[in-house]
C-alpha positions as CSV (number, residue, x, y, z in Angstrom):
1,X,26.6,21.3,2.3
2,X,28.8,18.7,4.3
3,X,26.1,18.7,7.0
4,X,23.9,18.2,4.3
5,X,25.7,14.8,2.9
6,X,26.5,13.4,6.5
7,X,22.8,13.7,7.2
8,X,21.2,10.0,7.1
9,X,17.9,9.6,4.6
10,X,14.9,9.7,6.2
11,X,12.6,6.7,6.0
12,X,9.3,5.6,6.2
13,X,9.5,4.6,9.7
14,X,10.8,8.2,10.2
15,X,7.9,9.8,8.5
16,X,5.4,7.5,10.2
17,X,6.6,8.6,13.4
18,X,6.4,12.2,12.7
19,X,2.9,11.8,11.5
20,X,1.5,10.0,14.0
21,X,3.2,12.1,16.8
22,X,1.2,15.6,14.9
23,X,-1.8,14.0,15.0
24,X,-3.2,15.1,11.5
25,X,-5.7,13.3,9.5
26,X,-4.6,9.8,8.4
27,X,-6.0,7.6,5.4
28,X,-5.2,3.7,5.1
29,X,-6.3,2.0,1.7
30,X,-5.6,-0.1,-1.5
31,X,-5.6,1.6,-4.8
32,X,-4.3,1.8,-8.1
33,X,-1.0,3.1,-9.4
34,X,-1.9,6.0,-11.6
35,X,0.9,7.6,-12.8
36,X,4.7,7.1,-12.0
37,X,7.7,9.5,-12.6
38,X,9.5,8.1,-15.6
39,X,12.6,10.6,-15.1
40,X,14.0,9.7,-12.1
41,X,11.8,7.1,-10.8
42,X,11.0,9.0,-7.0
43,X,7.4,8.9,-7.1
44,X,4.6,7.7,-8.1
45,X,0.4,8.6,-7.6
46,X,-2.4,6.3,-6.6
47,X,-5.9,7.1,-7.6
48,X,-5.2,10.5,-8.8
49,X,-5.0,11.9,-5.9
50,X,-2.3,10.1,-3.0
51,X,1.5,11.2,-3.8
52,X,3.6,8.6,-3.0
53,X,7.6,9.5,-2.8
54,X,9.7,6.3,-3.1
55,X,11.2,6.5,0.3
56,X,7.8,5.4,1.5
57,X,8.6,1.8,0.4
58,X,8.0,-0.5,3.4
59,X,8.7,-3.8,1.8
60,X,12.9,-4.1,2.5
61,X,12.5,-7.2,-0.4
62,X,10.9,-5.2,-3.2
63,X,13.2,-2.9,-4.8
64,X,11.1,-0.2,-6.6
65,X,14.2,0.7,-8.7
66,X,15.1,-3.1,-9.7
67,X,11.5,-3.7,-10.5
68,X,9.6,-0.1,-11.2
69,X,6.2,0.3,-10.9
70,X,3.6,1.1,-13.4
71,X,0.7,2.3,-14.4
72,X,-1.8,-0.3,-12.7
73,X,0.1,-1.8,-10.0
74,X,-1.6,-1.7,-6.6
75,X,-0.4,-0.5,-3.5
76,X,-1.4,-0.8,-0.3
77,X,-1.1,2.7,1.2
78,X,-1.2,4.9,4.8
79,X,-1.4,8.2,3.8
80,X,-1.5,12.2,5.8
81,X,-4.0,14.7,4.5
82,X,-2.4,17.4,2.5
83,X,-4.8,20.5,2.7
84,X,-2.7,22.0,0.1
85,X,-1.0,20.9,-3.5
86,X,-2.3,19.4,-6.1
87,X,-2.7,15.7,-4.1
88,X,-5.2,15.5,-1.2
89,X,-2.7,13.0,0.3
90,X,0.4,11.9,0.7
91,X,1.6,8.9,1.5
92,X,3.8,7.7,4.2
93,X,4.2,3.7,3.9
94,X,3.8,2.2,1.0
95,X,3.8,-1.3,0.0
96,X,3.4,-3.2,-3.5
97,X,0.2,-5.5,-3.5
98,X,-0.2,-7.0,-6.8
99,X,1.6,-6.3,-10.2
100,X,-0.4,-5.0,-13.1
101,X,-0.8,-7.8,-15.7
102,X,1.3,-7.7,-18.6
103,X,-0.8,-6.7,-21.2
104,X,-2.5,-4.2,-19.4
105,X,0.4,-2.4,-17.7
106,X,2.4,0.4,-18.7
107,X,5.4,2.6,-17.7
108,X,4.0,5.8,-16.9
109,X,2.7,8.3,-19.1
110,X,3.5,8.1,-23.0
């Protein structure tokens, strides 16, 4: 456990090394935020079908915990085919594009 908590996190420059050193299938796009963990706030999908954990936040100045995102926001996204789970990819860099407009957006699933 001490090894554990002494252990730096990794970070999206550590998981985009690792994915580009095993060569697996890689996916870079734009798409729509499309549902975002309300408990804790550590994920989020885009387009049904790209997991995207929190830690792969690339933008340093946008603070997904000071401003969450929501329901409609668009990210721009790299992402590693998973040929397992329930998302066909997940993604290792992540950065916010555009905010959903006001009266369209919403936080998460109701």
């Amino acid at each position: 456990a001490a090894r554990r908590r002494a252990a730096a996190p990794r970070r999206w420059q550590d998981e985009e090394a690792d994915v580009l050193a095993s060569g697996c299938v890689t996916r870079s796009f734009e798409g729509a935020v499309t549902m975002v963990d309300t408990v804790h706030d550590a994920f989020c999908v885009v387009d049904g079908d790209c997991y995207v954990p929190a830690s792969a936040n690339a933008k340093d100045d946008d603070d997904w915990a000071a401003a969450p995102l929501r329901v409609g926001d668009v990210l721009s996204v790299r992402a590693a085919h998973r040929p397992q789970g329930r998302n066909k990819w997940t993604a290792y860099r992540a950065e916010r594009v555009s905010r959903a407009p006001p009266g369209k957006a919403r936080r998460g699933r109701k």
